[in-house]
C-alpha positions as CSV (number, residue, x, y, z in Angstrom):
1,X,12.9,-12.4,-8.7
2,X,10.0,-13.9,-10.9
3,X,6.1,-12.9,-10.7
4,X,5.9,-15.6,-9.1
5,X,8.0,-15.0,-6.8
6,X,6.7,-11.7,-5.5
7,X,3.3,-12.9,-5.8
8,X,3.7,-15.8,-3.4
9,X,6.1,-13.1,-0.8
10,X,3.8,-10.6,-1.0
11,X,0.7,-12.9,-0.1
12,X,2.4,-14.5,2.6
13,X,3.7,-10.9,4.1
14,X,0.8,-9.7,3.8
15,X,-1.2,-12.6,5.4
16,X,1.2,-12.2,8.4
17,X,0.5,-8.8,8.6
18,X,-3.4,-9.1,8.5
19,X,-3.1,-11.5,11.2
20,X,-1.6,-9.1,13.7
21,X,-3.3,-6.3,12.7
22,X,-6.2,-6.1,14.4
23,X,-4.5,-7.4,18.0
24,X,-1.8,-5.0,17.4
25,X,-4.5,-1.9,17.4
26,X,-5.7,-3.6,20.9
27,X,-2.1,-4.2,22.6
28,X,-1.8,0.1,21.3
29,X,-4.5,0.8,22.6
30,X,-3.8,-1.1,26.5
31,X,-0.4,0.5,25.8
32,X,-1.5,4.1,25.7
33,X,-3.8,6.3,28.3
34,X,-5.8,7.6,25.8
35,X,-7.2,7.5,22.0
36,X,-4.8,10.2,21.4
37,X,-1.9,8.0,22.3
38,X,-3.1,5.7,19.8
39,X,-3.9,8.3,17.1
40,X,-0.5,9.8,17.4
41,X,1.4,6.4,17.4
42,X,-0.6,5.5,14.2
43,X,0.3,8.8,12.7
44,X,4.0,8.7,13.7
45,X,4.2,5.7,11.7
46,X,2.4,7.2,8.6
47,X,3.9,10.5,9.0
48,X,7.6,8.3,9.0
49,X,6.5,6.0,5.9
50,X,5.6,9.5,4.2
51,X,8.6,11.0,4.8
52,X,11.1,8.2,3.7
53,X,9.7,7.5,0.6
54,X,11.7,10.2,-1.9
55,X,15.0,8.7,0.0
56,X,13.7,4.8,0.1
57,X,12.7,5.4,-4.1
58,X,16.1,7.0,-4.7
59,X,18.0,4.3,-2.8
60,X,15.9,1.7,-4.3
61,X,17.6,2.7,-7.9
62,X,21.0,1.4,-6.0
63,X,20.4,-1.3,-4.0
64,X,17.3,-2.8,-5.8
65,X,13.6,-3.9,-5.0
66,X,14.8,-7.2,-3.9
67,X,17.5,-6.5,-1.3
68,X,14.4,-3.7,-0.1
69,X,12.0,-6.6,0.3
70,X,14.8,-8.3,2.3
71,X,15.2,-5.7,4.8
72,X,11.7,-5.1,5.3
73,X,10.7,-9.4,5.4
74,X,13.5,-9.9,8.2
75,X,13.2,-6.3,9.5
76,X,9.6,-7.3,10.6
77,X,10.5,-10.7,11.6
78,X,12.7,-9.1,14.4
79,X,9.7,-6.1,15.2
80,X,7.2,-9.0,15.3
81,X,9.3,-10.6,18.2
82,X,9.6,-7.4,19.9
83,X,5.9,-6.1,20.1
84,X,4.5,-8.5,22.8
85,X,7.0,-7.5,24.9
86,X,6.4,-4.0,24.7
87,X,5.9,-2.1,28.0
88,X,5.4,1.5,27.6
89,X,3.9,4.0,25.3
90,X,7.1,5.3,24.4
91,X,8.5,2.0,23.4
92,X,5.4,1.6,20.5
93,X,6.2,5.1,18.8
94,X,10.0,3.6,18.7
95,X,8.3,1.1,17.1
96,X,6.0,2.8,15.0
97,X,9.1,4.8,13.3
98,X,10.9,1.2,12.4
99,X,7.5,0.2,11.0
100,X,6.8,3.3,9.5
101,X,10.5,3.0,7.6
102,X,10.0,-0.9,7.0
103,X,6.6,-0.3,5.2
104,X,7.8,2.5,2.9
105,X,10.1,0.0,2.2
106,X,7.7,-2.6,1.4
107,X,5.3,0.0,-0.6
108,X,8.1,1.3,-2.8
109,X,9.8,-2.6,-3.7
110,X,6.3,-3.9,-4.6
111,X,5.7,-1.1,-6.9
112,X,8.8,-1.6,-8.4
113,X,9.0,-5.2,-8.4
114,X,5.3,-5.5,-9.9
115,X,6.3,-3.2,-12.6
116,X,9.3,-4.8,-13.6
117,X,7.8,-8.5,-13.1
118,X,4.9,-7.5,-15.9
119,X,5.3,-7.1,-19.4
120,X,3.2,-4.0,-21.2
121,X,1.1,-6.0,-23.2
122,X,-0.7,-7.4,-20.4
123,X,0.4,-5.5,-17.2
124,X,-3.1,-4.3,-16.1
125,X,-4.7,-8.1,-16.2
126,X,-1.0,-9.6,-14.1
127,X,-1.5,-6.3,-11.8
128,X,-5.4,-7.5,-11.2
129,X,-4.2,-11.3,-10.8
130,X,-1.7,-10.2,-8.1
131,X,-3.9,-8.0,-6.4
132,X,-7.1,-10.6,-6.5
133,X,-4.3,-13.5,-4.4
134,X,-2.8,-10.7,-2.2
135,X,-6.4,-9.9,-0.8
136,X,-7.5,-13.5,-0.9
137,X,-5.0,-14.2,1.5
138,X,-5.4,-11.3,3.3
139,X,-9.0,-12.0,3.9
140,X,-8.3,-15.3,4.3
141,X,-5.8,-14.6,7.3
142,X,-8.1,-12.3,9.1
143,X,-11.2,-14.9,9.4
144,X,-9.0,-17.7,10.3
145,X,-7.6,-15.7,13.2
146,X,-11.0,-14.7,14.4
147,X,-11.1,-18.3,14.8
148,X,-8.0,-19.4,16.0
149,X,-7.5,-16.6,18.4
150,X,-9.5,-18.7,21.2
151,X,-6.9,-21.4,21.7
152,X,-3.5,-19.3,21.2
153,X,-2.0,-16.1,23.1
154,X,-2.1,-12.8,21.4
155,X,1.6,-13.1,21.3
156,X,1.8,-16.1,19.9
157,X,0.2,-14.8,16.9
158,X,3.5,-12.4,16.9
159,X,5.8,-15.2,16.5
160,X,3.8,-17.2,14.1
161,X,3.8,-14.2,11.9
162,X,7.1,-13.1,12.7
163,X,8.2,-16.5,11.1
164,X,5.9,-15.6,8.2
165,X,8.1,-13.0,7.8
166,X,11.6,-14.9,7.5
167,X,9.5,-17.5,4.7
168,X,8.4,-14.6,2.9
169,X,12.3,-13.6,2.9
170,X,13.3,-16.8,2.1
171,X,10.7,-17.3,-1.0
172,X,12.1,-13.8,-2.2
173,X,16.0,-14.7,-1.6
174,X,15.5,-18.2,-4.1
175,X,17.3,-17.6,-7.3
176,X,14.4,-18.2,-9.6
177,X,14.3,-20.8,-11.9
178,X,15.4,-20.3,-15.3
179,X,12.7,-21.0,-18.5
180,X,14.2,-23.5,-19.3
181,X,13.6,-25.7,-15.9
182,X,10.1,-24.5,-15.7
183,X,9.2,-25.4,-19.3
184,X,11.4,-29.0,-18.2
185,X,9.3,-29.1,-15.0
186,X,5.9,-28.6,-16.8
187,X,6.3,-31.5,-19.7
């Protein structure tokens, strides 16, 4: 996987997930009888990303940041289908443990994937560079939804992202391009 690469993945993963964001908090919060509800089901999910991290980081050294961002692009394509039809309480901490696990997931690959897609001499300016797009787009995908929200469903916004999702896979699961072909591509 190139910088380029993850850079593009990572904006368009983390567009999807800024577009859902906000609705998703709402549909928890209809969900659940209380605040509480919602303040557990949000700390079940950071209590599981916590917790999986020292197993996701040592697995990570076998299976790879890429095959990671796999599993967590077309693990939350399949959760982004499931949330609208989410009934009960119980079935959104189900949830929030698959989320929990998918986003440690995420967190650890992008970390490893950034560090391995930058080279010393200029890491902290690529690092900036890929932050400065990821939270563009992430901006970006929350004011558009504020606007778009009027004319589509709240679960439509699931599927859109949840297809989001499966690009953001596909993007990653490209072989890149070798030097060669991009210097060829350039001229």
């Amino acid at each position: 996987m190139t910088y380029k690469q993850l850079l593009h993945s990572q904006s368009l993963m983390i567009t999807a997930s800024s577009i859902v964001f906000p609705f998703y908090l709402l549909l928890l919060r209809n969900l659940g009888d209380s605040y509480s509800q919602f303040g557990l089901a949000y700390g079940i999910f950071a209590l599981t990303a916590a917790l999986s991290h020292p197993l996701i980081g040592s697995w990570s050294d076998r299976v790879g940041e890429k095959r990671l961002l796999l599993l967590y692009t077309f693990g939350m394509a399949v959760v982004m289908i499931i949330i609208p039809v989410l009934t009960t309480i119980t079935q959104v901490y189900i949830v929030q443990i698959i989320m929990g696990l998918l986003g440690a997931l995420q967190k650890t690959a992008e970390k490893i994937a950034l560090s391995r897609q930058t080279d010393r001499a200029h890491r902290g300016k690529q690092v900036g560079h890929y932050h400065l797009w990821t939270s563009i787009w992430a901006a970006l995908a929350v004011i558009a939804t504020g606007y778009i929200i009027d004319f589509l469903t709240i679960g439509s916004l699931f599927y859109i992202t949840s297809f989001m999702y499966v690009a953001a896979g596909v993007l990653i699961w490209q072989k890149p391009k070798t030097i060669e072909l991009e210097r060829r591509h350039s001229l």
